[in-house]
C-alpha positions in Angstrom: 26.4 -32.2 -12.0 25.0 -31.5 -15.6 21.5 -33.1 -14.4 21.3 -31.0 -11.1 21.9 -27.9 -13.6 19.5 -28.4 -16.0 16.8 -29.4 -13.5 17.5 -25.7 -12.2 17.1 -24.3 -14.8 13.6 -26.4 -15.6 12.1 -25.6 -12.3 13.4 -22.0 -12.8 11.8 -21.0 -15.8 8.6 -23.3 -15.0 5.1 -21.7 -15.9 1.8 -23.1 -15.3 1.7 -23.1 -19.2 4.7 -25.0 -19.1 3.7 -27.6 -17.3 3.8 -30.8 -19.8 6.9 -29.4 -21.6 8.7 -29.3 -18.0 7.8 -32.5 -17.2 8.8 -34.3 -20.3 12.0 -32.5 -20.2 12.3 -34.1 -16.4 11.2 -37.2 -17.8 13.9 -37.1 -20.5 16.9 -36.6 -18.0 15.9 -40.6 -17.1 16.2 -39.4 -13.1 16.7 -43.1 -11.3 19.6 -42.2 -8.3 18.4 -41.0 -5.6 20.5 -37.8 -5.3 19.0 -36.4 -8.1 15.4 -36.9 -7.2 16.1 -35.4 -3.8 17.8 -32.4 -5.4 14.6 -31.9 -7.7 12.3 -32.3 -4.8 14.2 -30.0 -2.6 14.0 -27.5 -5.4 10.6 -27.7 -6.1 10.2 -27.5 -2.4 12.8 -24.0 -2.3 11.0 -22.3 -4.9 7.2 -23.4 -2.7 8.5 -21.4 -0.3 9.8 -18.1 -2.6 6.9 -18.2 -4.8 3.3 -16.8 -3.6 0.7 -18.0 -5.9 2.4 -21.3 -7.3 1.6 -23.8 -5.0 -0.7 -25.6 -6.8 1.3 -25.6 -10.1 4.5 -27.2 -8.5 1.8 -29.6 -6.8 0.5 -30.6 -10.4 4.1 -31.3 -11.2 4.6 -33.3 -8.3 1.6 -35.4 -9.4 3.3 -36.0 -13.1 6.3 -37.0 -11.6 4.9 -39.2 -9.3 5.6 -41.8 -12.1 9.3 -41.9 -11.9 10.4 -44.6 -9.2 11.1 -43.5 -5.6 10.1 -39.9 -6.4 7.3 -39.8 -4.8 8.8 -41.8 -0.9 11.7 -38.8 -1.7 9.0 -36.2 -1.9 7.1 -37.1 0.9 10.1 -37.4 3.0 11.4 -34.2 2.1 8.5 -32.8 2.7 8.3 -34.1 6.2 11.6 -33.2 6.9 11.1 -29.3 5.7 7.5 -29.0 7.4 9.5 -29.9 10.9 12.5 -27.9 10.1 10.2 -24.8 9.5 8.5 -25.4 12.9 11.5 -26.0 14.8 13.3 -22.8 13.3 9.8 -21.5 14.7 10.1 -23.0 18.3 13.7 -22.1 18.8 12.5 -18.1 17.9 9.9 -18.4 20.5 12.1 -19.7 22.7 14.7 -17.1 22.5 12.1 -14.4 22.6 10.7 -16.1 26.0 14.1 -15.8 27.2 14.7 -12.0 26.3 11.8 -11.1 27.8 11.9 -13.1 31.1 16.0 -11.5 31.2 14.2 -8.2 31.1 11.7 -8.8 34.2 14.7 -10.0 36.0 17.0 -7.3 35.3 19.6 -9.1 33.2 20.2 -8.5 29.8 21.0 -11.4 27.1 23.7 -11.1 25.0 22.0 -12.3 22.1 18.6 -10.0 21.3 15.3 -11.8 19.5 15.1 -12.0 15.7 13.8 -9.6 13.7 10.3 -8.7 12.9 11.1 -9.0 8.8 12.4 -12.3 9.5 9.7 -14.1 11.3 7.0 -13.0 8.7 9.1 -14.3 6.4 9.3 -17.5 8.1 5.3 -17.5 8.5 4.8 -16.3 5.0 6.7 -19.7 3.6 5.6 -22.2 6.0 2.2 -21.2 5.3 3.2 -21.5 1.0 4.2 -25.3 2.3 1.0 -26.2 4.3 -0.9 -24.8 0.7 1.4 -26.9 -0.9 1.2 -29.9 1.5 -2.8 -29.6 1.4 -2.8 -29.0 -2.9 -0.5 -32.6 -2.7 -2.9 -34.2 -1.1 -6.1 -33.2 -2.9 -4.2 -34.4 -6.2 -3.6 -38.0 -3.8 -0.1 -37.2 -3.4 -0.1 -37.4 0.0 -2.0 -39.8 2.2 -4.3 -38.5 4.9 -2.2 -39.7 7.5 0.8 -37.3 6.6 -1.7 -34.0 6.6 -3.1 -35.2 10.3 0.8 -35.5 11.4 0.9 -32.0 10.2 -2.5 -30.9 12.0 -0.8 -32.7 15.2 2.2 -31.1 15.0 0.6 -27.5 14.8 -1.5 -28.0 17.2 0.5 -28.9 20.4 2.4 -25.6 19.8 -0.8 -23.2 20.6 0.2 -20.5 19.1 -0.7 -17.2 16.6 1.9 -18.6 14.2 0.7 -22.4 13.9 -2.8 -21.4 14.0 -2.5 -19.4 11.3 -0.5 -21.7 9.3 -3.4 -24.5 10.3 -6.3 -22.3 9.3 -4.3 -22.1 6.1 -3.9 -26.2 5.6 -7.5 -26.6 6.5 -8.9 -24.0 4.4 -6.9 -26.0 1.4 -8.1 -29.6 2.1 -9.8 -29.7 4.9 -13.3 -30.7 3.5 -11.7 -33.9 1.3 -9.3 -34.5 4.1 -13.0 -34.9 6.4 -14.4 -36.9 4.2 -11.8 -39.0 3.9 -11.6 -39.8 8.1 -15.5 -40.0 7.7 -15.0 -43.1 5.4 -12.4 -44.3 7.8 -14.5 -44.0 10.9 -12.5 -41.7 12.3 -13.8 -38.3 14.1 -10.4 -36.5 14.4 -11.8 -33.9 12.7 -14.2 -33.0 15.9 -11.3 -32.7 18.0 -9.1 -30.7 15.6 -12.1 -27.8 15.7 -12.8 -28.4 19.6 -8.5 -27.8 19.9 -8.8 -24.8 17.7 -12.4 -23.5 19.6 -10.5 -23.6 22.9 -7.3 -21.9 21.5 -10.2 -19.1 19.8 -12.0 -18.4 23.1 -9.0 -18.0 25.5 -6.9 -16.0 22.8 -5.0 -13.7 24.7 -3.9 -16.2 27.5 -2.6 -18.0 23.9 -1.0 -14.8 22.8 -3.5 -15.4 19.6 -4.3 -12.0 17.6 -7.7 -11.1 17.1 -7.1 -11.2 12.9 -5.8 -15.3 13.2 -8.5 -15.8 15.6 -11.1 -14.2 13.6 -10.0 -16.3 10.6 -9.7 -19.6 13.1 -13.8 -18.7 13.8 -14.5 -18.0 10.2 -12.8 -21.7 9.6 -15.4 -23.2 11.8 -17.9 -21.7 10.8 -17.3 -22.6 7.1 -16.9 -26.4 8.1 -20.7 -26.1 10.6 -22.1 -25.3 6.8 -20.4 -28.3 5.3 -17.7 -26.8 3.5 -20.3 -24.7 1.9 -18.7 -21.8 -0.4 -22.3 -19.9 -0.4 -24.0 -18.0 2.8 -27.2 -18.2 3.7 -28.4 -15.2 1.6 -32.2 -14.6 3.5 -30.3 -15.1 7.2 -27.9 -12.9 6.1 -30.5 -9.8 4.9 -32.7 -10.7 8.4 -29.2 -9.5 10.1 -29.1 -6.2 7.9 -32.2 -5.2 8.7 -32.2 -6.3 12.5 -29.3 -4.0 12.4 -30.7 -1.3 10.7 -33.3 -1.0 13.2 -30.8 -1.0 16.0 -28.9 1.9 14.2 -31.6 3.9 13.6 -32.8 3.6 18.1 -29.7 3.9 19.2 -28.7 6.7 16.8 -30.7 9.5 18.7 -29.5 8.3 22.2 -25.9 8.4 21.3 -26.1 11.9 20.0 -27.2 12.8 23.2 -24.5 10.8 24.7 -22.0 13.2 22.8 -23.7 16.3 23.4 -23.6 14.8 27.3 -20.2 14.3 26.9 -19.0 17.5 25.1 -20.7 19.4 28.0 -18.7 17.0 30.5 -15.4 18.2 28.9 -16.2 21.7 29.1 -16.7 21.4 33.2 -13.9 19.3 33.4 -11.6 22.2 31.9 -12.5 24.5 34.7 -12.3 21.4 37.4 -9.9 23.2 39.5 -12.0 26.6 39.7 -14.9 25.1 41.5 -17.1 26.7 44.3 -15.9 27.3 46.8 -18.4 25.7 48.7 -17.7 22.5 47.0 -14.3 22.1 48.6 -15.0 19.1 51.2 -15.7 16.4 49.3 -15.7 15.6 45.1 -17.1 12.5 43.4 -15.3 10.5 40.8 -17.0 10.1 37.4 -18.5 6.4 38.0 -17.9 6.2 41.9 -20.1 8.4 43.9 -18.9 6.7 47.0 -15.3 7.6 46.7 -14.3 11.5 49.0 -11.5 12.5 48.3 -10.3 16.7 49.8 -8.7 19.2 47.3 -5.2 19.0 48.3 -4.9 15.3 47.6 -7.1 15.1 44.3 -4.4 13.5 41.8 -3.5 15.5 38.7 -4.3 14.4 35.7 -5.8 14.5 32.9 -9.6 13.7 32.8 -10.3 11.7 29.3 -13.4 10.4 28.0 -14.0 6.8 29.2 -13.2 4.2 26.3 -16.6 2.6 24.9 -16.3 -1.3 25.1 -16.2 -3.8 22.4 -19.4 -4.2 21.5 -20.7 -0.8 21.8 -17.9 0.3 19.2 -20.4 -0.9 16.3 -23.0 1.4 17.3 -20.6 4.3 17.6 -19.3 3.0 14.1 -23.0 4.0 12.7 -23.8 7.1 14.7 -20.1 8.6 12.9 -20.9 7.6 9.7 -24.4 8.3 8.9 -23.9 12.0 10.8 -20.5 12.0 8.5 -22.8 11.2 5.4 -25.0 14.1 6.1 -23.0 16.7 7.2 -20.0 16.6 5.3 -17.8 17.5 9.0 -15.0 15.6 8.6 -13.0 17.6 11.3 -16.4 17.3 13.8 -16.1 13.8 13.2 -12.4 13.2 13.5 -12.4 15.0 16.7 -15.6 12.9 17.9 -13.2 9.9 17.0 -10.3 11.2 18.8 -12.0 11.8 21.8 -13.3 8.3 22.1 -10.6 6.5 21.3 -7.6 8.6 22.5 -4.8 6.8 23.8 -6.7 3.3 23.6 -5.7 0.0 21.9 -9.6 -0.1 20.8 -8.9 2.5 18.2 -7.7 -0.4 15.8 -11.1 -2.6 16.7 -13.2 0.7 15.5 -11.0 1.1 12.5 -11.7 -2.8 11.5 -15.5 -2.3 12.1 -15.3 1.0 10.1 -13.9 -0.3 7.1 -15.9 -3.5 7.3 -19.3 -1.0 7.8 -18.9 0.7 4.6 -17.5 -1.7 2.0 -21.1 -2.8 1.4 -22.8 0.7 1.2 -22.6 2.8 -1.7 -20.2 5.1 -3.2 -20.5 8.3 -1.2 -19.9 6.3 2.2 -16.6 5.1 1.0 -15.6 8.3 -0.7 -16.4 10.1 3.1 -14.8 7.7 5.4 -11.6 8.1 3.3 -11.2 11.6 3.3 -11.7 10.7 7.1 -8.9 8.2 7.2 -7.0 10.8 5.2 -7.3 14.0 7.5 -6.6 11.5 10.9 -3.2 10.1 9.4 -2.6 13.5 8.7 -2.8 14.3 12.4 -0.8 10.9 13.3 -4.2 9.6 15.4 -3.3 6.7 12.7 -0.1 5.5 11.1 0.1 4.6 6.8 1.0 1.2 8.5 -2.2 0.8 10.4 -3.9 1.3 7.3 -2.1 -1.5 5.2 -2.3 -3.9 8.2 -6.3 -3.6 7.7 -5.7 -4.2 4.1 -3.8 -7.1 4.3 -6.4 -8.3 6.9 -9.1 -8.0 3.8 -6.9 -9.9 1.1 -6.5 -12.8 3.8 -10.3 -12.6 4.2 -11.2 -12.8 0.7 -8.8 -15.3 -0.4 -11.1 -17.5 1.6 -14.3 -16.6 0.5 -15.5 -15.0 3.8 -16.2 -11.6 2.5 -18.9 -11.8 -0.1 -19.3 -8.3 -1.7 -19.9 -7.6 -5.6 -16.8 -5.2 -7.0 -15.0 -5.9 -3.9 -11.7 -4.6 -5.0 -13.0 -1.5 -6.7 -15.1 -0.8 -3.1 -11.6 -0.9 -1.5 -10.3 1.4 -3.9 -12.4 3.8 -3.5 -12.1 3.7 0.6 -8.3 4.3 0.1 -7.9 6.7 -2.9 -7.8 9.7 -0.8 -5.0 8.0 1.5 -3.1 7.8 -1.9 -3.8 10.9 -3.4 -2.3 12.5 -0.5 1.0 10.2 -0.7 0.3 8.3 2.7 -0.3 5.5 1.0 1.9 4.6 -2.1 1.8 1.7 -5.1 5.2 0.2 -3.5 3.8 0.2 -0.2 0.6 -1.5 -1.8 2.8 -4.2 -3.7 4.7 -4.9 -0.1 1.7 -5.4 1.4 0.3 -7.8 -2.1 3.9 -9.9 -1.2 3.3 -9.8 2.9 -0.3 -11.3 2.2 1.0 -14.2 0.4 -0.7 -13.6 -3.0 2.3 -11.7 -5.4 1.2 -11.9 -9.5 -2.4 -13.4 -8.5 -5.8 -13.0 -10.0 -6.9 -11.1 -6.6 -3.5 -8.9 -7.0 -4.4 -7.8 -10.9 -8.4 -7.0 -9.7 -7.4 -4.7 -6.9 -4.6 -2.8 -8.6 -6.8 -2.4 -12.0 -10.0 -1.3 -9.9 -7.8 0.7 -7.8 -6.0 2.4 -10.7 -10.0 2.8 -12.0 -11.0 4.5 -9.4 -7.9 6.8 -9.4 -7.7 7.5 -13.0 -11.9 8.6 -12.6 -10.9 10.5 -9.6 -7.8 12.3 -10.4 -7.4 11.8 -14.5 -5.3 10.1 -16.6 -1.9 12.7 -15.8 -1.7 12.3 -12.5 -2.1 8.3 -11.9 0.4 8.3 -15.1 3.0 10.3 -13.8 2.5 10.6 -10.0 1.2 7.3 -8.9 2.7 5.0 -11.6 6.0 6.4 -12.8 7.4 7.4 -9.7 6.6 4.0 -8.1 9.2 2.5 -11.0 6.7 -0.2 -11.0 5.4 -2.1 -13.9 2.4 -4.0 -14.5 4.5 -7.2 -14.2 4.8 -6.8 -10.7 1.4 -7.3 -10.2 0.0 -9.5 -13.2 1.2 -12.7 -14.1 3.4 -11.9 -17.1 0.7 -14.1 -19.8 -2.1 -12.2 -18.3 -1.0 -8.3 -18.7 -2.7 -8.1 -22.0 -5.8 -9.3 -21.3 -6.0 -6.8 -17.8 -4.9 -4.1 -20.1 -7.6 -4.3 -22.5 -10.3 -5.0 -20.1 -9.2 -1.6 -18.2 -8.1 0.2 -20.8 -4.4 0.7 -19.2 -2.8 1.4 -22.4 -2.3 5.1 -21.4 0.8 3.5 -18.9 2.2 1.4 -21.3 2.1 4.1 -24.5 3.5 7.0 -22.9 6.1 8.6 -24.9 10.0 7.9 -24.3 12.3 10.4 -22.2 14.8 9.0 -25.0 15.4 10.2 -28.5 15.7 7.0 -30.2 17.9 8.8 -33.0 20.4 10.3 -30.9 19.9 7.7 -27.5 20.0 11.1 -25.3 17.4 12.6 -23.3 14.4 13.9 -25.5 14.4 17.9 -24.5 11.0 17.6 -25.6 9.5 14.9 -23.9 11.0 15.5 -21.0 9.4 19.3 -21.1 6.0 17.7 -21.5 6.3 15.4 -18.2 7.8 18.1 -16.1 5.2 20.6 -17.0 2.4 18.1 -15.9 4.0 17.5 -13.1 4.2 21.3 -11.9 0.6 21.9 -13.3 -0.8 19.3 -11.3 0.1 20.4 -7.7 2.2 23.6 -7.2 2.6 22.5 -3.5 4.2 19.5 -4.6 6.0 19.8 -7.5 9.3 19.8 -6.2 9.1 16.6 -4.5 7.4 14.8 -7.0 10.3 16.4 -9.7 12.4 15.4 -7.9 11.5 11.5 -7.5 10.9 11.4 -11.3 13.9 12.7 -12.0 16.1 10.8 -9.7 13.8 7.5 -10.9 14.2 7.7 -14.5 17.0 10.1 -15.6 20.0 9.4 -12.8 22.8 10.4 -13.2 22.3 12.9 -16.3 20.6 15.1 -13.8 22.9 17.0 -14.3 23.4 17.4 -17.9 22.6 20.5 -20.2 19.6 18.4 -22.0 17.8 17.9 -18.7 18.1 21.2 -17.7 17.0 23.0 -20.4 14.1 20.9 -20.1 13.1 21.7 -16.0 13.9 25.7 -17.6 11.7 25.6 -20.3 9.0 23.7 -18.4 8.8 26.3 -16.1 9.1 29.0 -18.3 6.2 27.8 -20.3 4.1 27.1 -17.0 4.9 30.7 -15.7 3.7 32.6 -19.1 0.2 32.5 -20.0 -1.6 33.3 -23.6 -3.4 35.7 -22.5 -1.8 37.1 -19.2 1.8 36.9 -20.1 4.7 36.1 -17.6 3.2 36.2 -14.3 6.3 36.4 -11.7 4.9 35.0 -8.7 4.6 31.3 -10.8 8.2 31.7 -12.0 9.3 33.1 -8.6 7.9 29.9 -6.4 9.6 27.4 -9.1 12.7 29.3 -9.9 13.9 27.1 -6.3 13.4 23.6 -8.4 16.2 25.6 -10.9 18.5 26.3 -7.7 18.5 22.7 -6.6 19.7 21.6 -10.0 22.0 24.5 -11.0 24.2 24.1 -7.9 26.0 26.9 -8.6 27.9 25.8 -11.9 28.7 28.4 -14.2 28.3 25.9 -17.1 24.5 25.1 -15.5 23.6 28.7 -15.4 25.0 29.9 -19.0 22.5 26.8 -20.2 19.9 28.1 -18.2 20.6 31.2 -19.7 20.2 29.8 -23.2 17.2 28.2 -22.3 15.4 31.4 -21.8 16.4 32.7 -24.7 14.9 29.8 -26.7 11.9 30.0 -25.2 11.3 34.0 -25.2 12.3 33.8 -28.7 10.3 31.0 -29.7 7.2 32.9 -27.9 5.4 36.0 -28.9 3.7 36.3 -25.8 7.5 36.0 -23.7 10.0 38.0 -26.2 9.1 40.8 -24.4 9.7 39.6 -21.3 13.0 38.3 -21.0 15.1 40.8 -19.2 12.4 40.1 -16.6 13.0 36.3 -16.1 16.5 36.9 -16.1 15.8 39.7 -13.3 13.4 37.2 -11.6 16.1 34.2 -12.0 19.1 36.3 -10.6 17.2 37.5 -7.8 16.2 34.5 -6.9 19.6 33.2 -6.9 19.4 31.1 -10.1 22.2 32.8 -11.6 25.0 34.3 -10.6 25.3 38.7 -10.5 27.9 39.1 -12.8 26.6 36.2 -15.4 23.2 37.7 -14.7 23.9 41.4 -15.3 25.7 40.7 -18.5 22.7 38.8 -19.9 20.3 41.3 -18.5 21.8 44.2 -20.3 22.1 42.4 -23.6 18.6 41.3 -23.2 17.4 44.6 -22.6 19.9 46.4 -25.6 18.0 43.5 -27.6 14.7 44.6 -26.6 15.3 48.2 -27.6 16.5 47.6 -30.9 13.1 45.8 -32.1 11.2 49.1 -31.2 14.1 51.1 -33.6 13.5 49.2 -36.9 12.0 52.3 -39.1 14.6 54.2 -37.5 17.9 52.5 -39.1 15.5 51.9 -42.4 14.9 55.4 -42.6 18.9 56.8 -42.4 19.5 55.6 -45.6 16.6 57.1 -47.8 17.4 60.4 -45.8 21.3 60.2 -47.1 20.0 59.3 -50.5 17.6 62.2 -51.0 20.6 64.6 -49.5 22.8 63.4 -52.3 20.2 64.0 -55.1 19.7 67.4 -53.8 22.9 68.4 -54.1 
């Protein structure tokens, strides 16, 4: 029992700078029973499964250990055994899904309802962590061929987007060693592994295979036609470019005049039903001339713009953007969008090709389609999750190599900054999508998030990526960066303005810091007025809790807003301190203990500021009325603010009474 817990604790504090410490500490334990070596391989094989990017590492180990006597037959059975556990757990879900849905057709309802979405993408998320794994143990000669073909086999008589996907990722590990291997064996097992997967490709929807596993299946093949080759072929590659650049720029003219064809089409059809009279016998349909059809039985509906096929989506992809580019329209262009692809499963195909269009061009292409992207999520033609399901399509794309643009991550952060400048897109729902990709604390996780956090920081300053993307995410850099590598990623970004930003704590006194907190809560109202409230609000709720409602972090949120609402040179302007006086109402909540340290919060500050001292019986006026502070509690501070005010303009007054009595008394 004493083993078993300090293997745990081994493999749960291993590192891939740990490696040859952990495995002389393994070594040391003198592991020869069986029970222990199956609990260390089904550990190594639990923690394959949690862990994204560590694959490889616990492989490594694996191949150290490989030593020790019958660790190696334990491993490879276990490994058998969990590979078909994984796909059975997989069969039985498709099974019962088969059954729900056939229960529906026929009108009966199961008792027992499918699983979950979250859980079967956490099911395909570790089984493909074990086929990396499975493929990494046999590249370090772990595993013999024949186990990674039982594999290949297995996945392949189930024909389906799950084992595909989980195949393309085994292949894409080993599949060049594990082809040179049969080679040398005389085997050609490899051809009929690519004809399966070819067949399964072309008839994709009578396999139920989505376009993004089948588009990675092709990309598979294709990489194994050029010999496993990494590079592309560079001048076949610029031949396409151009060829397509000629084809844009012939096409471009006709399909303007297909739009202005169209626009005109839509203005008849509005007045459809207030035709000639003369015209009543017979109508045509758009695209069958041959069809009659008399008024009284034309169906009602409405006439929509007929949805462009596949392959004319490209075309319409560089007609948007290049009139997008030189107008500047974005509302002329979402509406030419809309109007395509309204109510069509293609609009996902053209958001692919749109996003795969302009993450090769230059800045001001990226810049223009997000502001794009950003105004049609605003009018829910797309959802924030379409979005991150095309970003997690481009991480599974460039983790093997099929996407070969320079500054790839900072292209992609440009394309969404506008999505998360306007809070559709957040850094939580970025690291969800990081984790849902397979690729958590990774080198290709640290180069989007820095260039992404580049491109914001250029965009929007150093403020508001400080305070409104990072600190209301309560993220760290940990969550993205391996924890040995944060200080390299720092220095080569220059993040140190996230990791030096002053404490909300006074380390002296361990309370809030009135001060600090001031300084945060005034850049957060200077940045966006529209916002401020929201953005307060998750801030506060994020890093201060429950001492919301103490007197330190009020007088804080009072003398943030005081000091926003009074200028140098203008003085207190009231509609400022009229639009944030309702952050004060959400936090005062009516407590007279709240509102007299409101009270006194004013006071500080109008007597701690020339340009306010004057103007304090005002925001007191402004704060009642606004229903900050209560009428009686108001009144009484109002008057003694304004008696206040009136006895600094009576100084020489009450200095004079005295010399006047003392030149009476020497007269007489």
């Amino acid at each position: 029992m004493d083993i078993q817990k300090t293997l745990s604790a081994i493999i749960e504090t291993f590192t891939p700078s740990s490696l040859e410490e952990s495995v002389q500490q393994i070594k040391a334990l003198s592991l020869n029973d069986p029970p222990n070596l199956n609990y260390l391989s089904n550990l190594i094989l639990q923690k394959v499964g949690l862990e994204a990017d560590m694959a490889k590492e616990y492989a490594r180990l694996c191949a150290a250990l490989q030593e020790i006597d019958v660790f190696k037959v334990v491993l490879v059975d276990n490994c058998k055994t969990e590979f078909e556990k994984v796909i059975d757990k997989h069969i039985r879900m498709k099974s019962r899904h088969q059954e729900f849905f056939m229960s529906m057709t026929r009108g009966v309802l199961l008792n027992d309802e499918p699983s979950d979405v979250e859980e079967e993408n956490k099911l395909r998320c570790s089984t493909m962590r074990l086929c990396n794994f499975i493929g990494e143990l046999f590249l370090l000669k772990v595993l013999a061929s024949k186990a990674v073909c039982r594999c290949i086999d297995v996945l392949l008589t189930a024909n389906d987007d799950f084992s595909l996907d989980c195949l393309c990722t085994l292949l894409s590990t080993c599949g060049k060693q594990l082809e040179e291997n049969l080679r040398k064996k005389g085997s050609e097992a490899m051809d009929f592994y690519f004809s399966s997967i070819n067949i399964v490709t072309v008839y994709n929807e009578k396999f139920n295979i989505s376009n993004e596993v089948a588009y990675k299946a092709r990309r598979l093949a294709a990489l194994r036609e050029m010999t496993w080759d990494i590079r592309v072929d560079v001048e076949k590659q610029a031949q396409k470019n151009q060829e397509a650049k000629k084809k844009a720029k012939k096409e471009k003219k006709r399909l303007k005049k297909e739009r202005e064809r169209r626009a005109k089409d839509n203005t008849q059809d509005k007045d459809f039903s207030e035709t000639d009279t003369n015209d009543k016998d017979e109508y045509c349909y758009r695209g069958r001339s041959d069809v009659t059809i008399s008024p009284s039985t034309f169906p009602k509906r409405e006439i929509t713009k007929e949805c462009p096929h596949k392959n004319e989506i490209v075309d319409i992809v560089v007609d948007m953007v290049e009139d997008l580019v030189e107008e500047k329209d974005f509302k002329r262009s979402a509406h030419y969008v809309e109007s395509y692809f309204s109510g069509s499963e293609k609009k996902n195909i053209f958001l692919t090709k749109l996003i795969q269009y302009v993450l090769d061009k230059n800045s001001i292409y990226r810049y223009a389609v997000g502001e794009l992207l950003s105004i049609m999520v605003k009018s829910n033609f797309y959802q924030p999750h379409q979005m991150m399901q095309q970003l997690i399509f481009l991480f599974n794309e460039s983790q093997h190599l099929l996407i070969d643009i320079p500054c790839l991550w900072y292209n992609i952060g440009e394309l969404y900054s506008a999505l998360i400048r306007e809070e559709y897109i957040t850094l939580p729902d970025l690291k969800a999508a990081i984790e849902t990709a397979g690729f958590k604390r990774s080198d290709m996780s640290a180069n989007f998030v820095c260039n992404l956090l580049t491109v914001l920081r250029h965009n929007e300053g150093d403020v508001w990526v400080q305070l409104v993307a990072w600190d209301n995410s309560i993220l760290t850099l940990g969550d993205f960066i391996a924890p040995t590598e944060i200080r390299y990623y720092i220095n080569r970004f220059e993040l140190n303005y996230l990791v030096s930003r002053p404490s909300i704590v006074d380390p002296v006194t361990k309370e809030l810091s009135v001060i600090n907190v001031k300084k945060i809560l005034v850049n957060y109202i200077s940045l966006d007025e529209e916002k401020a409230f929201s953005r307060i609000y998750k801030w506060s709720q994020n890093h201060i809790g429950d001492k919301i409602e103490s007197p330190e972090f009020l007088t804080a949120l009072t003398l943030a807003i005081c000091e926003f609402s009074v200028e140098a040179t203008k003085g207190l302007e009231t509609e400022k301190l009229k639009r944030h006086s309702k952050i004060l109402v959400c936090y005062v909540k009516e407590s007279p203990a709240l509102r007299k340290t409101c009270i006194k919060a004013v006071e500080k500050f109008t007597s701690e500021n020339e340009n306010a001292r004057e103007s304090r019986a005002e925001i007191l006026t402004i704060l009642r009325d606004e229903k900050v502070l209560a009428e009686d509690v108001a009144m009484n501070d109002l008057a003694q603010a304004v008696e206040n005010a009136s006895l600094k303009n009576r100084p020489s007054q009450t200095m004079d009474m005295p010399t006047t009595a003392a030149a009476t008394s020497s007269q007489t």
